[in-house]
C-alpha positions as CSV (number, residue, x, y, z in Angstrom):
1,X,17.4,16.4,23.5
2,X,14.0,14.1,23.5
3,X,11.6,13.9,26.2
4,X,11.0,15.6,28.9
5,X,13.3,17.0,32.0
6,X,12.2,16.1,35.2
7,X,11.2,19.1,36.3
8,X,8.7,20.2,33.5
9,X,5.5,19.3,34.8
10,X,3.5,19.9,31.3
11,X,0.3,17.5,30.9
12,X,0.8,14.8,28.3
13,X,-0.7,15.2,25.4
14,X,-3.9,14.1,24.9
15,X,-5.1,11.3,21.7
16,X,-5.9,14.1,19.4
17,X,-2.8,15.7,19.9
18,X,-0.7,13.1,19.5
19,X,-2.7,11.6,16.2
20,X,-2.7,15.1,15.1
21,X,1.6,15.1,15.6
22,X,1.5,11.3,13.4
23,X,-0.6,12.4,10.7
24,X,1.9,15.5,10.4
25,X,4.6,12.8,9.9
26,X,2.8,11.3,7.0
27,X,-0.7,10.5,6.1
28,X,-2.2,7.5,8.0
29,X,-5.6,5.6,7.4
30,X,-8.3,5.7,10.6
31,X,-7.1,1.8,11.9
32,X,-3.3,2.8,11.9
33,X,-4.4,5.4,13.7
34,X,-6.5,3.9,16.3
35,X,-3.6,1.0,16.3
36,X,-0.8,3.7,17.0
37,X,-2.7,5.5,19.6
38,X,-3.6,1.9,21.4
39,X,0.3,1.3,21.5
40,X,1.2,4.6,22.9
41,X,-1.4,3.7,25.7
42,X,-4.7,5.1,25.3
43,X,-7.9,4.3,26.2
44,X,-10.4,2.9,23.5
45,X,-12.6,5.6,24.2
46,X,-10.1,8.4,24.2
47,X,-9.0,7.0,21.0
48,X,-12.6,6.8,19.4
49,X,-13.1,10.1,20.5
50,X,-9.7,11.6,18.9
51,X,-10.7,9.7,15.9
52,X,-14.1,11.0,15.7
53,X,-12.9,14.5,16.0
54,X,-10.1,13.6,13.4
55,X,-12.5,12.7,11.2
56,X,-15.1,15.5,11.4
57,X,-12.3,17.9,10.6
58,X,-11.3,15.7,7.9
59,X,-7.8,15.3,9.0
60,X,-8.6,11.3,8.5
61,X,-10.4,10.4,5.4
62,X,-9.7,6.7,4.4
63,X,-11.0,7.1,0.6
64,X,-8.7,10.0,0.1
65,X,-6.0,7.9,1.8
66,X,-6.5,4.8,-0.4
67,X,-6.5,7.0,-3.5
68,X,-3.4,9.1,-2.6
69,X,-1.7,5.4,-1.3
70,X,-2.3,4.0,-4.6
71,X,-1.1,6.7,-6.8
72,X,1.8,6.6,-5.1
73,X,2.4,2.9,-5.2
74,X,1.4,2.6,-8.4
75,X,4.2,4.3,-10.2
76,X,6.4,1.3,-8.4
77,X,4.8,-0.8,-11.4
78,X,3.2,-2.4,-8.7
79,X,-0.3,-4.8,-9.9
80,X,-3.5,-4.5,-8.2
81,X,-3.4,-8.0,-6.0
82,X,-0.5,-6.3,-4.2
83,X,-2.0,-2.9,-4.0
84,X,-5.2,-4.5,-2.7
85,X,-3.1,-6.7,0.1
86,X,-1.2,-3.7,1.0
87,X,-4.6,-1.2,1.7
88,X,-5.9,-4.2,3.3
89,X,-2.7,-4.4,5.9
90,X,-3.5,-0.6,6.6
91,X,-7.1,-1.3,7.8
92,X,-9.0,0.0,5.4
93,X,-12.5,-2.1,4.8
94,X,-12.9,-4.1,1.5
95,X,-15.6,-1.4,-0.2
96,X,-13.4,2.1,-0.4
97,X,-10.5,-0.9,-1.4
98,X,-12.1,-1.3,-4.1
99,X,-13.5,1.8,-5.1
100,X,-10.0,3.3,-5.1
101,X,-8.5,0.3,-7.1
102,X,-11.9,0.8,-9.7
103,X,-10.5,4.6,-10.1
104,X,-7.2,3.5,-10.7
105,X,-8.0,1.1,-13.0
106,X,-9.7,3.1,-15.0
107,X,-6.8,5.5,-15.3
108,X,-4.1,2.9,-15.6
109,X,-3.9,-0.1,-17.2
110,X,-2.0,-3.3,-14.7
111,X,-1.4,-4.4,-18.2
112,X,1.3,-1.6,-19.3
113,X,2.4,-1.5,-15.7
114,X,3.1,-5.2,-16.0
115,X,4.9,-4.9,-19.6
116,X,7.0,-1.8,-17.9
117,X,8.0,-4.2,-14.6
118,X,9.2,-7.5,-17.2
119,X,10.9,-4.8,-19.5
120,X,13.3,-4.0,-16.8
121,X,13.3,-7.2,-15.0
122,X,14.2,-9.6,-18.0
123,X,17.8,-7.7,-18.8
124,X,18.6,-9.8,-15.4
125,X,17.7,-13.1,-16.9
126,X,19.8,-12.6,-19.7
127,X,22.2,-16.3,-20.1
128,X,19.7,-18.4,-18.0
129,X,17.6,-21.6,-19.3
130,X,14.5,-20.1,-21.0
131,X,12.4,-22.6,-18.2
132,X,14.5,-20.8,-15.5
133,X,14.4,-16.9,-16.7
134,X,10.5,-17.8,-17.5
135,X,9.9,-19.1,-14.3
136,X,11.7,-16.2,-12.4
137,X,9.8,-13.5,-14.1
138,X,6.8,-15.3,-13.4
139,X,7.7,-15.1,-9.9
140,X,8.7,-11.7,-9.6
141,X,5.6,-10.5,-12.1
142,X,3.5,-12.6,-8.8
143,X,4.8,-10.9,-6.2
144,X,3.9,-7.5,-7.7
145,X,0.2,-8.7,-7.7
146,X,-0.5,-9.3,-11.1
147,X,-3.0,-11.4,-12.7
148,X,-2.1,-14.9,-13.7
149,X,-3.5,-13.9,-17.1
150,X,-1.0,-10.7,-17.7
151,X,1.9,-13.1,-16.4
152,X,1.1,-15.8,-18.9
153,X,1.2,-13.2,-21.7
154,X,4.4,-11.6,-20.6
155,X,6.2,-14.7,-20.2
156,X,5.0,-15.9,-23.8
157,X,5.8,-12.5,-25.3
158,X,9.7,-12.4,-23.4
159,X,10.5,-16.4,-23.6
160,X,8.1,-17.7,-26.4
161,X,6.4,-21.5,-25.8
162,X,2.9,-22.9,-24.9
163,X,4.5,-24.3,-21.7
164,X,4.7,-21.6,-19.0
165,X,4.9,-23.0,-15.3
């Protein structure tokens, strides 16, 4: 049974407590927080307060957040324009963006990740015109934020020809 019965006349729980009950669900960066506590209705300064305490007792920590996001997305063979939009839907500001995409670069390389994503993906392209099945793995290769550079040279290396679209 959810919620409450009408006679239990407990207080509602306060920000902290209830950012404390989301981050158990999973972990969260500081603006999801501070988003999810404005949509369950509480004040800005109750939330700033909640987040402040959060954060002093490290329960929020959006470097360790972006690190832990990206290691996890990563091994979806994901590139690091997509990583980068996806940290950046979460709220967390451009500088601990990029230092977490510098660490993973420098412990993977988008270019294996990228070889790995068309080694799977071109099986499904098998029996379509060479401009079609280049164009599609182009596309998909795109959309898993890689570089335009890395797409070229995957769609040379699978398909062969000077003229990728």
């Amino acid at each position: 049974m959810r919620g409450r019965a009408a006679a239990d006349t407990r207080p509602a729980p306060d920000a902290w407590h209830t950012a404390v009950r989301l981050l158990a669900l999973r972990s969260r960066s500081t603006e999801e927080v501070r988003r999810l506590l404005a949509r369950h209705g509480y004040a800005p300064g109750e939330t700033a307060a909640a987040i402040q305490r959060l954060t002093a007792a490290r329960y929020l920590d959006d470097a360790a957040f972006a690190r832990a996001w990206l290691a996890t997305r990563a091994r979806q063979r994901l590139g690091p324009a997509r990583l980068a939009r996806e940290l950046n839907a979460k709220g967390l500001p451009d500088a601990v963006i990029a230092e977490a995409l510098e660490e993973l670069l420098q412990a993977r390389d988008p270019r294996e990740a990228a070889a790995d994503a068309a080694r799977r993906k071109v099986p499904s392209l098998a029996g379509l015109p060479r401009p079609v099945a280049r164009r599609r793995l182009a596309g998909f290769l795109e959309r898993k934020g890689f570089s335009a550079e890395i797409i070229v040279t995957l769609c040379r290396r699978h398909f062969g020809g000077d003229d990728v679209e």
